[in-house]
DRENPASE-631871 format. One record per residue: chain; x, y, z of N, C-alpha, C in turn; residue number from 1. Coordinates in pm, whole numbers. Last residue first. Layout:
<pts>
PT,A,X,Y,Z,X,Y,Z,X,Y,Z,NUM
...
</pts>
This chain:
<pts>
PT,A,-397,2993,1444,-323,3063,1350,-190,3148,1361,356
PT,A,-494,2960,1658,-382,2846,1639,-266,2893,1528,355
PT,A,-714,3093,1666,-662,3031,1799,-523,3008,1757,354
PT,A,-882,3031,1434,-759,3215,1459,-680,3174,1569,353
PT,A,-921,2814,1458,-844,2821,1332,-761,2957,1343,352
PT,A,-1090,2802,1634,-1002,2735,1644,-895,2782,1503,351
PT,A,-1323,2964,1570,-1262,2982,1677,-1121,2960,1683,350
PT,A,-1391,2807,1346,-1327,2964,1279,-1258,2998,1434,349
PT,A,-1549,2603,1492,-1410,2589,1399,-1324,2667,1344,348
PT,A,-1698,2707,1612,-1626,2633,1725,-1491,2624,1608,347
PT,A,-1842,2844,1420,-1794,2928,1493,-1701,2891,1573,346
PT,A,-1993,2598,1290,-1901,2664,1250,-1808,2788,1322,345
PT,A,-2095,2475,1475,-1945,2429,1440,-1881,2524,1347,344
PT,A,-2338,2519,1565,-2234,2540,1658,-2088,2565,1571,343
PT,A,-2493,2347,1421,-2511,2471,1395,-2457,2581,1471,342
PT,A,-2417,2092,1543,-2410,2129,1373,-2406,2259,1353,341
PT,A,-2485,2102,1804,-2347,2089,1804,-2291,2129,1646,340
PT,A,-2759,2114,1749,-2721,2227,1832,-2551,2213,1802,339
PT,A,-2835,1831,1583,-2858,2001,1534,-2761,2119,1602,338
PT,A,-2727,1658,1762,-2694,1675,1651,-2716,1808,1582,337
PT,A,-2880,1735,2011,-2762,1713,1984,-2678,1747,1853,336
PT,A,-3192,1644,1882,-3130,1764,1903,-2993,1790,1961,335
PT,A,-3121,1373,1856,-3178,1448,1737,-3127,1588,1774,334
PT,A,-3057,1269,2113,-2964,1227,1975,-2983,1335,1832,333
PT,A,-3268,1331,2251,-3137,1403,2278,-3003,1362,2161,332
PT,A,-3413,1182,2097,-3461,1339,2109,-3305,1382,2175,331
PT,A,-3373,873,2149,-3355,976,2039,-3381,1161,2033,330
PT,A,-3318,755,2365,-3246,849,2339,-3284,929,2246,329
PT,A,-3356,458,2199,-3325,484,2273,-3243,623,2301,328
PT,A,-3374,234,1964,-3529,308,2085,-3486,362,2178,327
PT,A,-3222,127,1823,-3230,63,1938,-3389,141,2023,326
PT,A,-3273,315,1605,-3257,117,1579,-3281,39,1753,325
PT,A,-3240,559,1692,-3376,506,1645,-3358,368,1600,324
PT,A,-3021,560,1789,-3081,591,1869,-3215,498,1830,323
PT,A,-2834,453,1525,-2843,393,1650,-2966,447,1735,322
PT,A,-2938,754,1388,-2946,629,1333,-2957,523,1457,321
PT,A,-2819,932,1616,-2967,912,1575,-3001,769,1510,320
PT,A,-2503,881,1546,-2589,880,1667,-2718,852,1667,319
PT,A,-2450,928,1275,-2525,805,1258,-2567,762,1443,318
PT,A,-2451,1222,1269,-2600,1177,1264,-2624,992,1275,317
PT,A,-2272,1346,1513,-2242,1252,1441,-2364,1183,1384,316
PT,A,-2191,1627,1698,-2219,1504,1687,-2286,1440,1584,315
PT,A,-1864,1814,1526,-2047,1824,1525,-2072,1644,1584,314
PT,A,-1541,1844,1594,-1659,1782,1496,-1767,1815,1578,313
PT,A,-1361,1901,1761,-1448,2007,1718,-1546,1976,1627,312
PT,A,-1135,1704,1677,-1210,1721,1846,-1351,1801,1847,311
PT,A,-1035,1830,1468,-1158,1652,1449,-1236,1647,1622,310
PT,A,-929,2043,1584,-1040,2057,1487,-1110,1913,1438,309
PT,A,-698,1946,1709,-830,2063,1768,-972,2033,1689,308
PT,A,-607,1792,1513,-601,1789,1631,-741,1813,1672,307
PT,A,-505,1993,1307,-599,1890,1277,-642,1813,1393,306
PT,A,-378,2219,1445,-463,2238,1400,-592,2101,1390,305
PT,A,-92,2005,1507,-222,2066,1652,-390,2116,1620,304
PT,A,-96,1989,1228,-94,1879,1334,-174,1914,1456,303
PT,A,30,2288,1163,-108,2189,1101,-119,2086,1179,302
PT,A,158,2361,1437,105,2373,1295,-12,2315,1303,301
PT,A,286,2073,1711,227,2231,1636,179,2207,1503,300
PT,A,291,1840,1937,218,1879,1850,238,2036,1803,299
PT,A,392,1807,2187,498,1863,2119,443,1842,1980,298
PT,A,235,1713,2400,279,1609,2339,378,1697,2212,297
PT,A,129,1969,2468,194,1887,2645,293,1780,2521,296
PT,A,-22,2024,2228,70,2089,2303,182,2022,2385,295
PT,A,-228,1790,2273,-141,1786,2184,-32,1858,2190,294
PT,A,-355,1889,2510,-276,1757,2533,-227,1779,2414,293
PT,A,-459,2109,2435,-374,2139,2522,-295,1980,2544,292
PT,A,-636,2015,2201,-602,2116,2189,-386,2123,2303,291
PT,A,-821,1848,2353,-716,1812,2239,-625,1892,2212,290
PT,A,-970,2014,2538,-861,1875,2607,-725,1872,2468,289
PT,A,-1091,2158,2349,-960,2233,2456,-861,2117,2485,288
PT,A,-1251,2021,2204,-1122,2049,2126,-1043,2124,2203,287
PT,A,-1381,1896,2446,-1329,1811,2372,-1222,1892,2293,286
PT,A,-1512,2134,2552,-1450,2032,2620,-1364,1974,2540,285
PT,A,-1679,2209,2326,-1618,2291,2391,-1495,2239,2445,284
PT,A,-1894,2021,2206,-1839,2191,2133,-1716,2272,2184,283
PT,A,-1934,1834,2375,-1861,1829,2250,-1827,1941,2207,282
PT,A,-1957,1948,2630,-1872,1887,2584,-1820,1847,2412,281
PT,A,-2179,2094,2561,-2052,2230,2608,-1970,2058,2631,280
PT,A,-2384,1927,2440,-2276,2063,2354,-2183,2097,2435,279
PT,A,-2426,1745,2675,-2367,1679,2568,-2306,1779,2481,278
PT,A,-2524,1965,2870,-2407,1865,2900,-2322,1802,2781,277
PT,A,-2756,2012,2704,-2646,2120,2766,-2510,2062,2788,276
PT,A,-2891,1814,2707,-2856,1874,2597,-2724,1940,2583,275
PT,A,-2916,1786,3008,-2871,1682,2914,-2787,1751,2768,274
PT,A,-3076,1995,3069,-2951,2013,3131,-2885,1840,3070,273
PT,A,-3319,1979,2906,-3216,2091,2859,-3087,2085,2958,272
PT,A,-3379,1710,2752,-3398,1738,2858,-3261,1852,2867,271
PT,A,-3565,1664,2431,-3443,1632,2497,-3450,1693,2671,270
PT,A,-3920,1633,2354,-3790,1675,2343,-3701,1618,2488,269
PT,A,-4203,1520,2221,-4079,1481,2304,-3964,1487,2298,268
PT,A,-4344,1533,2030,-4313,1624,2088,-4205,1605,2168,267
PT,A,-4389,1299,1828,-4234,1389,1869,-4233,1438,1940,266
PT,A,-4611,1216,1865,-4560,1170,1918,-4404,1220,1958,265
PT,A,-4772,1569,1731,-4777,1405,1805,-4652,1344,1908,264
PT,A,-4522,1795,1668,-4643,1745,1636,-4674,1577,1709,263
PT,A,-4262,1920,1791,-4418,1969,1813,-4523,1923,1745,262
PT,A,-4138,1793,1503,-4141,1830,1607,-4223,1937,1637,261
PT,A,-4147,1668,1240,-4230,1618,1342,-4251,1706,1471,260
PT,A,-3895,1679,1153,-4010,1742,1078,-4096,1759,1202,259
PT,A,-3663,1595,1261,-3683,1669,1256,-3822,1775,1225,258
PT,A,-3639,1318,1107,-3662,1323,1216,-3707,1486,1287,257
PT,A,-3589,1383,878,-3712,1351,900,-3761,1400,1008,256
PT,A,-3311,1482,860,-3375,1571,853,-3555,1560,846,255
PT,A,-3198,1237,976,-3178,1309,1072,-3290,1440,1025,254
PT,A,-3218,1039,740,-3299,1052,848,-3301,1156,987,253
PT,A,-3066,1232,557,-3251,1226,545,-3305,1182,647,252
PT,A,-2850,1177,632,-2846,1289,661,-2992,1332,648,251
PT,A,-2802,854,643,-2828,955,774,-2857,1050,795,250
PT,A,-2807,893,327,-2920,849,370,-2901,887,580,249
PT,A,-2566,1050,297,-2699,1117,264,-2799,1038,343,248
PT,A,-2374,823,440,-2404,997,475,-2522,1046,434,247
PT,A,-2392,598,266,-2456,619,427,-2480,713,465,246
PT,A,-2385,543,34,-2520,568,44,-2505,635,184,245
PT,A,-2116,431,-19,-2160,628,-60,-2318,649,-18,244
PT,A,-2166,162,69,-2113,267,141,-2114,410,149,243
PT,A,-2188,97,-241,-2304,126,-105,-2279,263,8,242
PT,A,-1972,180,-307,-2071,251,-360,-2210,222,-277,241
PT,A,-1842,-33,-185,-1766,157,-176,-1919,208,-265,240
PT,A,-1870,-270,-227,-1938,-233,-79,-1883,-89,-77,239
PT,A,-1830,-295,-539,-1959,-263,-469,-1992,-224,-343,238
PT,A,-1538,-225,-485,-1605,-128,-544,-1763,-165,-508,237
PT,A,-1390,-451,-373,-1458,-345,-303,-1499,-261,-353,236
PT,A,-1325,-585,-619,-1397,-630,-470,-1433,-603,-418,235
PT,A,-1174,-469,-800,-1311,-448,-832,-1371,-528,-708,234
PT,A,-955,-396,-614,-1026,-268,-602,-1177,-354,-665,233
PT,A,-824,-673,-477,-844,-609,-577,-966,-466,-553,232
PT,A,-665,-593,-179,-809,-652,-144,-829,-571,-345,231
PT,A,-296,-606,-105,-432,-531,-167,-491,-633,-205,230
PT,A,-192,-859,139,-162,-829,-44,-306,-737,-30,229
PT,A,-141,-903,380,-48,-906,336,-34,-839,165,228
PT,A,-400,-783,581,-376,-867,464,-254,-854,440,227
PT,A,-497,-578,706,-391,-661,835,-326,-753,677,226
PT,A,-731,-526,577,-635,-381,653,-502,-489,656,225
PT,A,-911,-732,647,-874,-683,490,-706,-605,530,224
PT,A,-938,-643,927,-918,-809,858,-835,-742,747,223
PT,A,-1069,-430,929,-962,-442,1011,-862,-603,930,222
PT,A,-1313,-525,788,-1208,-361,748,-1059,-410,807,221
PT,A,-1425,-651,940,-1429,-707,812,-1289,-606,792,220
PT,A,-1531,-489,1193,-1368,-629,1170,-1349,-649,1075,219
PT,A,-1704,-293,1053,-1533,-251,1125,-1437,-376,1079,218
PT,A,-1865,-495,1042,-1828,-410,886,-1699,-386,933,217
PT,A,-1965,-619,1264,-1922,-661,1127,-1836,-626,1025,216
PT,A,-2017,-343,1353,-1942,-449,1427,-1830,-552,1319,215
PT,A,-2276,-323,1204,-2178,-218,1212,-2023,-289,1297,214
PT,A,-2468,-559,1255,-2361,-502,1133,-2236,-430,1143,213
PT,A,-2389,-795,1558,-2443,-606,1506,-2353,-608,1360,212
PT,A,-2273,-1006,1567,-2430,-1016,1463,-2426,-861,1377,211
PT,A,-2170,-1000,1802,-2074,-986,1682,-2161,-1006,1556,210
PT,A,-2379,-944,1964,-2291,-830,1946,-2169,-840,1817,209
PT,A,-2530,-1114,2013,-2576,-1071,1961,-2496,-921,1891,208
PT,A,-2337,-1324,2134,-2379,-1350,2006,-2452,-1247,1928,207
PT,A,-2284,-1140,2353,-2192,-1190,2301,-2226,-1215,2134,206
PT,A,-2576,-1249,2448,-2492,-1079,2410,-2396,-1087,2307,205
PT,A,-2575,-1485,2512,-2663,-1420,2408,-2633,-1293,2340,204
PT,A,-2353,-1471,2678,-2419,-1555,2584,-2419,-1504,2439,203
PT,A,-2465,-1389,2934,-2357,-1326,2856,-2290,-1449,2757,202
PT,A,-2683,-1558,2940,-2707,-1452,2884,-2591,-1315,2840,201
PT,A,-2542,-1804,3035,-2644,-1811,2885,-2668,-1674,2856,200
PT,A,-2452,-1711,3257,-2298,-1752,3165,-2440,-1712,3002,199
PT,A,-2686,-1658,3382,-2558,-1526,3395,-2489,-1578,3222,198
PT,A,-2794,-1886,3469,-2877,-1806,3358,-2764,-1652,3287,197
PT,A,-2623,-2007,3527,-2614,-2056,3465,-2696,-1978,3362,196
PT,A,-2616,-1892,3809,-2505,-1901,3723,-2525,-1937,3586,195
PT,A,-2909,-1946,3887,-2847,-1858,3853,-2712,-1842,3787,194
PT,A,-3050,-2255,3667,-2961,-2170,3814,-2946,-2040,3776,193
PT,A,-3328,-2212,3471,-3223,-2203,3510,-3165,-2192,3584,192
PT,A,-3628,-2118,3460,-3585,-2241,3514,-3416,-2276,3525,191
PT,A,-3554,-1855,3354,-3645,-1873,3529,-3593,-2016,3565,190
PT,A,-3436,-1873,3119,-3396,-1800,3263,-3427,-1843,3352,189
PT,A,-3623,-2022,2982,-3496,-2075,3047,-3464,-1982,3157,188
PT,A,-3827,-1775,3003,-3872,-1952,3068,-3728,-2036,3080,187
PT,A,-3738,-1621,2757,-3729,-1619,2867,-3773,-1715,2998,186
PT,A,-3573,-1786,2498,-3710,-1779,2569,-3639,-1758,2731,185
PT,A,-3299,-1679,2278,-3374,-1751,2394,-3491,-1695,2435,184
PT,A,-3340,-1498,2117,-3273,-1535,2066,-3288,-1661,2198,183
PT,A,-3615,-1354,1982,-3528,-1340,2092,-3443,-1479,2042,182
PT,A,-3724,-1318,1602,-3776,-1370,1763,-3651,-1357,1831,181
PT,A,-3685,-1023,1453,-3662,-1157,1434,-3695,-1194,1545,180
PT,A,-3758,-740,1405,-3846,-807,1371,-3865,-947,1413,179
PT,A,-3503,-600,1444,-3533,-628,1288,-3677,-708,1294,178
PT,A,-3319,-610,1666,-3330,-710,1606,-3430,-719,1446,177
PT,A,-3512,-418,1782,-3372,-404,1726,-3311,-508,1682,176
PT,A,-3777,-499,1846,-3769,-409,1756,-3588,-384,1662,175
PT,A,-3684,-684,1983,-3725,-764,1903,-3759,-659,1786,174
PT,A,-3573,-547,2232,-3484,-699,2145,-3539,-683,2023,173
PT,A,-3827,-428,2290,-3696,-337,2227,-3617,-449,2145,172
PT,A,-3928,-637,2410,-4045,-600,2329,-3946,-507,2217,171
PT,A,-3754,-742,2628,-3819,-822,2486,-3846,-755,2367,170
PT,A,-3483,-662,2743,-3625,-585,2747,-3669,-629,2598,169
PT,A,-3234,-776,2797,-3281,-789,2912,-3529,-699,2881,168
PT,A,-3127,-733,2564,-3144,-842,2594,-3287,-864,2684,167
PT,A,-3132,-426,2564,-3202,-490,2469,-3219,-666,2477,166
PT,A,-2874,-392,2710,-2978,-353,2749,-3110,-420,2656,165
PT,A,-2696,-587,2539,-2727,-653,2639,-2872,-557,2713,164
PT,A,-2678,-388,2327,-2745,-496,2316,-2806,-581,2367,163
PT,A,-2598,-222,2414,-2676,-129,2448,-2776,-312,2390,162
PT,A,-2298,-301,2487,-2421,-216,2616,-2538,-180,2585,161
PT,A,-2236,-338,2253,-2260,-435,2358,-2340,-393,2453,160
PT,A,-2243,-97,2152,-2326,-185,2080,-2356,-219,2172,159
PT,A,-2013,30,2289,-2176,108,2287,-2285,-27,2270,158
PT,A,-1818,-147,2236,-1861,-78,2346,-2002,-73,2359,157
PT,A,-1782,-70,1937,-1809,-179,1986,-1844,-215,2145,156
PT,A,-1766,224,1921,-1873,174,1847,-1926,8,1940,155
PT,A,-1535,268,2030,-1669,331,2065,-1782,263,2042,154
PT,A,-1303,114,1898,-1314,131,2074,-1474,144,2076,153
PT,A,-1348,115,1604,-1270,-3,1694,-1306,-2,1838,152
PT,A,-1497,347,1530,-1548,247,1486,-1522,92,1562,151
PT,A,-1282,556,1655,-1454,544,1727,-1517,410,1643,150
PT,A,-1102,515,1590,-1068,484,1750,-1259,484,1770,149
PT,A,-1103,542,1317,-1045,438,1393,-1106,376,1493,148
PT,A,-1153,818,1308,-1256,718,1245,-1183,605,1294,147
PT,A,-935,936,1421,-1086,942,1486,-1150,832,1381,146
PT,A,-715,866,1210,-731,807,1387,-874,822,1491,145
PT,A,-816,992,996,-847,801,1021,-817,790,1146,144
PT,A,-867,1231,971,-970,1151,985,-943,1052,1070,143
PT,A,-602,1294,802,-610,1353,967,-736,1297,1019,142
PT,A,-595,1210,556,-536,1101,655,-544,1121,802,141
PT,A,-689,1282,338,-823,1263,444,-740,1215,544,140
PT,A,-530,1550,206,-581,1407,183,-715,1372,317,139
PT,A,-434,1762,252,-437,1734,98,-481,1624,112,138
PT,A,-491,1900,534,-339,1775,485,-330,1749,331,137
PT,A,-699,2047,514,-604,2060,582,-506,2048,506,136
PT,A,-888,1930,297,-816,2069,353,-714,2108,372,135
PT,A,-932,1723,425,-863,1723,276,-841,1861,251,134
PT,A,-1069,1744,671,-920,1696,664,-831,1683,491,133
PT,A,-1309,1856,568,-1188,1964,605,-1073,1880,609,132
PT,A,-1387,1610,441,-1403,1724,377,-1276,1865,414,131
PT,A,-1433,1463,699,-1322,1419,546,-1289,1571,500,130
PT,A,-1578,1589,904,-1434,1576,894,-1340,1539,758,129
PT,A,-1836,1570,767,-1765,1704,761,-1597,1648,789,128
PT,A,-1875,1285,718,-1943,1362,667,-1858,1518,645,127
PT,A,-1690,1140,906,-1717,1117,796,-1747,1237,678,126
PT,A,-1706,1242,1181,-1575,1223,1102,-1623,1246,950,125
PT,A,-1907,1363,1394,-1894,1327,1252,-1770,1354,1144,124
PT,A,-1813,1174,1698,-1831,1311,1604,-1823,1258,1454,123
PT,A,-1889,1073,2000,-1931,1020,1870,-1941,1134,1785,122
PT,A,-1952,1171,2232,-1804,1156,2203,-1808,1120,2052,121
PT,A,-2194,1290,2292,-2115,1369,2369,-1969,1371,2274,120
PT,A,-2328,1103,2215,-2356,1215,2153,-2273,1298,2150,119
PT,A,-2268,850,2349,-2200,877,2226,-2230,1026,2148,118
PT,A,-2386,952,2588,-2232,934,2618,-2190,966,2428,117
PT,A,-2622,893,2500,-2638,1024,2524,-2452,1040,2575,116
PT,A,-2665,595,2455,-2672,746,2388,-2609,883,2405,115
PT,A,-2623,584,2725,-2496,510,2655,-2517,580,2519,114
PT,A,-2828,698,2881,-2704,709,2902,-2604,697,2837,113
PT,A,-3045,502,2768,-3032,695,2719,-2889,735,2731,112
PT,A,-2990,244,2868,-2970,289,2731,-2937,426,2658,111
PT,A,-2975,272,3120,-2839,225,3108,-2834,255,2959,110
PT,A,-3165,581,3289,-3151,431,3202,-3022,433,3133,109
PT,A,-3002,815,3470,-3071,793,3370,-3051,649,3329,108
PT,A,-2914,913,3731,-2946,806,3725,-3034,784,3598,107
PT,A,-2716,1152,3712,-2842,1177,3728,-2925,1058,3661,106
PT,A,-2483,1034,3828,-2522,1134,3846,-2667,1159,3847,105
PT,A,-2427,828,3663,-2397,824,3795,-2493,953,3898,104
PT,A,-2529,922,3401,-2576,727,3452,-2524,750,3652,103
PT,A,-2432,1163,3295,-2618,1110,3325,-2604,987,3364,102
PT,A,-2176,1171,3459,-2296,1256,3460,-2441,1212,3443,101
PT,A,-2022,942,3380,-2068,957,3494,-2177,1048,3547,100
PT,A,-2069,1009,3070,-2095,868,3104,-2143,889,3287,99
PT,A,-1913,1202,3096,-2067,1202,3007,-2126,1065,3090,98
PT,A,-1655,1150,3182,-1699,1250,3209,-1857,1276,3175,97
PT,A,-1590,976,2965,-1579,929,3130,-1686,1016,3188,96
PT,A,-1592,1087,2754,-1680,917,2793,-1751,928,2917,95
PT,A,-1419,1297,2782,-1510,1318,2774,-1603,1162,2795,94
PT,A,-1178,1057,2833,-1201,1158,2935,-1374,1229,2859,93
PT,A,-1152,964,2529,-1217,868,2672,-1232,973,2770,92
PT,A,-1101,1161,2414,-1212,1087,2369,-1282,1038,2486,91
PT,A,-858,1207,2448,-954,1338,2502,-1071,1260,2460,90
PT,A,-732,961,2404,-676,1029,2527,-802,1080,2596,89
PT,A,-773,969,2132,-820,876,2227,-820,886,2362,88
PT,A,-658,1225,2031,-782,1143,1996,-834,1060,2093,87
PT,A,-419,1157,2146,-430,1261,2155,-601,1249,2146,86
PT,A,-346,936,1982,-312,946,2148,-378,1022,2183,85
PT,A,-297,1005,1702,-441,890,1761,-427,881,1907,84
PT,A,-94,1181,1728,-234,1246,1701,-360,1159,1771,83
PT,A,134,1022,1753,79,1106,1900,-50,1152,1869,82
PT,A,9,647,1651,63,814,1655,47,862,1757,81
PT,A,-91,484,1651,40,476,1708,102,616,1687,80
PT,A,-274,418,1438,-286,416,1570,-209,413,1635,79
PT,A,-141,437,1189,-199,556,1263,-232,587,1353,78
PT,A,-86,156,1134,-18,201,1189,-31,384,1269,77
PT,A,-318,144,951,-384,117,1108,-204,141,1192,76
PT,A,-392,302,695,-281,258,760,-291,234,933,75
PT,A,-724,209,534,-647,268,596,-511,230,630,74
PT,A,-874,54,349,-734,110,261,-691,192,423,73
PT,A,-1041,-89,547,-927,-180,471,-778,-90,382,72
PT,A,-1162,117,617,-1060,69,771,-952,-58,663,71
PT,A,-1325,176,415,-1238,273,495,-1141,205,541,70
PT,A,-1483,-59,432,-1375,-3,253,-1306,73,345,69
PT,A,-1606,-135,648,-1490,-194,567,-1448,-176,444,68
PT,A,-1742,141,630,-1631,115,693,-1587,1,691,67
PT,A,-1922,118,420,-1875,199,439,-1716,179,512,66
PT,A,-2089,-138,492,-2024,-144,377,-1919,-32,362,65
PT,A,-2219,-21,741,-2131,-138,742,-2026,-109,604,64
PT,A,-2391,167,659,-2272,198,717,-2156,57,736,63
PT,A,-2528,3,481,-2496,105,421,-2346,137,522,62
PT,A,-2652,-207,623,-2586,-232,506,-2478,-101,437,61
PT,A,-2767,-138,878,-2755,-251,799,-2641,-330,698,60
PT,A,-2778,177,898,-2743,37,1007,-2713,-100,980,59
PT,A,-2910,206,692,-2766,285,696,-2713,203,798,58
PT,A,-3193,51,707,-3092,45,564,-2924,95,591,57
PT,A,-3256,200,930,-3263,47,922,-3118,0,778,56
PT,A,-3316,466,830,-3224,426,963,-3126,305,927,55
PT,A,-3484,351,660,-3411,437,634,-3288,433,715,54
PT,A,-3719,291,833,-3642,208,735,-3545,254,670,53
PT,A,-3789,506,1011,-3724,366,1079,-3651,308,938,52
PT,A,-3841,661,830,-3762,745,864,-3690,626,962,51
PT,A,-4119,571,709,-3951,612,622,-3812,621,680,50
PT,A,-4345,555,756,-4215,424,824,-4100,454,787,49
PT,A,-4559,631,605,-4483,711,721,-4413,658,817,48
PT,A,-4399,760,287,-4450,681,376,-4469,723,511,47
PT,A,-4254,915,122,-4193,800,148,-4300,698,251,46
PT,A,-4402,1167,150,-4404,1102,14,-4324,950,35,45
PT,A,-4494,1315,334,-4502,1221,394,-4434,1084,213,44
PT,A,-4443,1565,329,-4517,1558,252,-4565,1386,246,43
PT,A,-4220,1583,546,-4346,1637,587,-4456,1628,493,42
PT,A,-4018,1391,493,-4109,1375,593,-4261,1432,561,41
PT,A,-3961,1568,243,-4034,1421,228,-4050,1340,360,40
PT,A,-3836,1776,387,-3927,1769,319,-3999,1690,277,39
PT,A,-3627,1629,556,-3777,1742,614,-3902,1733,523,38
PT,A,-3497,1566,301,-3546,1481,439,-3633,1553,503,37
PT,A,-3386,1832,277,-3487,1736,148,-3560,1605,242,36
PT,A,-3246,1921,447,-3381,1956,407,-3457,1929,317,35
PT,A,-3056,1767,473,-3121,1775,557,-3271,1778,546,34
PT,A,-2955,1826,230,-2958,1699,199,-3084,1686,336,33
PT,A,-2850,2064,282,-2944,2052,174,-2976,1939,175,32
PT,A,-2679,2053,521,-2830,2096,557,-2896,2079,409,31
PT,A,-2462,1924,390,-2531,1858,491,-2664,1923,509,30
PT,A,-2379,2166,229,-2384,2023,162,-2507,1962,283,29
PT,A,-2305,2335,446,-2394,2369,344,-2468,2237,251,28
PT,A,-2119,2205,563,-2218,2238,642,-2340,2258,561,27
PT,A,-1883,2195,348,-1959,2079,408,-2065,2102,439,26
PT,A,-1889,2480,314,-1909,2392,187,-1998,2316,247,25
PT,A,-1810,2610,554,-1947,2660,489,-1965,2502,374,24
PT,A,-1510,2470,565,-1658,2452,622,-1804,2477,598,23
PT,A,-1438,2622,341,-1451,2477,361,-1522,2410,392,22
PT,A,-1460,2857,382,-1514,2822,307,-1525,2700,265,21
PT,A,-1308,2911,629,-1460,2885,628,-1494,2865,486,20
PT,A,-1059,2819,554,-1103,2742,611,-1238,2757,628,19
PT,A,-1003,3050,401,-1000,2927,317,-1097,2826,421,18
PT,A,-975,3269,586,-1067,3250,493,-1093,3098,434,17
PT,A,-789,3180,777,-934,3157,821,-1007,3194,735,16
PT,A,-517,2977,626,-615,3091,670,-721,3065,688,15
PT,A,-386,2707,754,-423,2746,635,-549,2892,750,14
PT,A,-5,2668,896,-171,2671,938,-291,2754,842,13
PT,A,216,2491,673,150,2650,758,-13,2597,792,12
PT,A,328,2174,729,305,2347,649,239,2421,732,11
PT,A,646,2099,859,559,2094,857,528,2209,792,10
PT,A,859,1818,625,812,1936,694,699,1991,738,9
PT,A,810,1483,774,803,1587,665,781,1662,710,8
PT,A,756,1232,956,841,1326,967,900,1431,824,7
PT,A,637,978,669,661,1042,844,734,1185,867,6
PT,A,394,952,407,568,943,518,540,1037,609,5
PT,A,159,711,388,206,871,386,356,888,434,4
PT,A,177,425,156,164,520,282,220,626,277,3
PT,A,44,245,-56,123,340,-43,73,407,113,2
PT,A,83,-120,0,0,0,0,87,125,0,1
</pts>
């Protein structure tokens, strides 16, 4: 594979013109796609299941297919950088920090919680980060340690927790599961020892966790990645053109989701010291931590820049996607996503005179 080389000079930190017009691009790209999703919510022209099957499709097939084309041409030696340190470092401290707030703190369900943690840490690499990391660097390579560390660490985490929550509550199993029957009858439990109902249901998890697509798709990536010989390109050209489905189609369900509000069953918004918690960490928290640990780590230029600024991502619409596969969270997944989107650009022109 060709790889990037190491230790090259470094370039200049690109102006704050260039850079909003970067951003404006992405941001701009994302709300048109948004608002075509609003719009065929609200004219209902897809139905009015669109916005689960839709989900369903980017959870399935779409994001899977996505990230084993990514994680196969990546250089997983990236994870060994000071940047992916730096990434993972300020990743897990916000976790920590989200995670103890609504589950320790303010005793929210083990599911909203584990939402509402990825809202916090789960940024949209994909969608806007490519876009500016080709900016930046001339390529996308400032991405791959956040798209890494959240497809390898975050993703697989979350699943499990949120699968095993879904173990334990039939009626959700069977919505997130697609429809399909439980995977045991609850009647073994009861007649079971206890040990024995423990080992069968970290089990079931287990089984139900290397099932999750998205799970799938990562190891598939990681596999390919580790190969000794390139995966021929016409092999992965069909799961790369699926894969082009995932962004727009998250970006319709995030702008469905949206339609609804204040009508019926949506009304049901987020809880404003939740909301609150999940922006002034992602918007705020996250690209200081990165920011000042890359410093401490003898990061400058463009490097500290790209740094700050994947820390400074927007939360991440395939958050929602998950929210609405599992039933869990979604209003703080939905509005998250908006408030941290329509944040970024200012969190990113912030950062760009900051550093300049």
């Amino acid at each position: 594979r060709t790889r990037r080389p190491r230790g090259g000079p470094s370039r200049p930190a690109p102006r704050d013109g260039a850079l909003m017009g970067a951003v404006l691009a992405a941001l701009g790209t994302m709300a048109a796609i948004a608002v075509v999703g609003w719009l065929l919510a609200r004219s209902r022209a897809l139905g009015p299941h669109a916005e689960q099957v839709l989900a369903r499709a980017v959870f399935v097939i779409a994001a899977p297919s996505l990230l084993a084309v990514t994680i196969a041409r990546a250089d997983l030696a990236l994870l060994l950088s000071r940047q992916a340190l730096v990434i993972a470092a300020t990743t897990l401290v916000v976790v920590a920090v989200a995670a103890a707030v609504l589950r320790g703190l303010w005793k929210r369900p083990v599911g909203e919680a584990t939402i509402g943690t990825l809202a916090a840490s789960y940024v949209n690499a994909g969608n806007l980060g490519i876009p500016i990391a080709v900016y930046l660097l001339g390529d996308a390579v400032a991405v791959v340690p956040t798209l890494l560390f959240q497809l390898l660490v975050l993703a697989p985490v979350a699943f499990t927790i949120l699968d095993a929550q879904a173990e334990r509550d039939p009626v959700r199993e069977h919505a997130a599961s697609g429809g399909q029957e439980p995977v045991a009858d609850a009647a073994d439990d009861v007649a079971a020892p206890a040990r024995g109902r423990g080992l069968g249901r970290a089990r079931r998890v287990l089984a139900r966790t290397l099932r999750n697509p998205i799970i799938i798709g990562a190891l598939t990536g990681v596999v390919l990645s580790v190969l000794p010989w390139d995966v021929p390109d016409v092999v992965l050209e069909p799961f790369r053109l699926i894969g082009a489905a995932a962004a727009p189609l998250a970006l319709l369900t995030f702008g469905m989701s949206l339609a609804g509000l204040g009508r019926g069953a949506d009304r049901d918004r987020s809880r404003p010291r939740e909301l609150a918690l999940v922006v002034v960490l992602r918007s705020v928290v996250h690209p200081l931590l990165a920011i000042l640990l890359g410093r401490a780590l003898g990061l400058e230029g463009v490097e500290l820049l790209a740094v700050g600024t994947m820390a400074a991502l927007p939360t991440a619409q395939n958050v929602l996607v998950y929210a609405v596969q599992y039933d869990r969270g979604r209003a703080l997944a939905r509005d998250a996503g908006l408030v941290t989107t329509l944040l970024a650009l200012p969190v990113l022109l912030g950062i760009a005179a900051l550093l300049s």
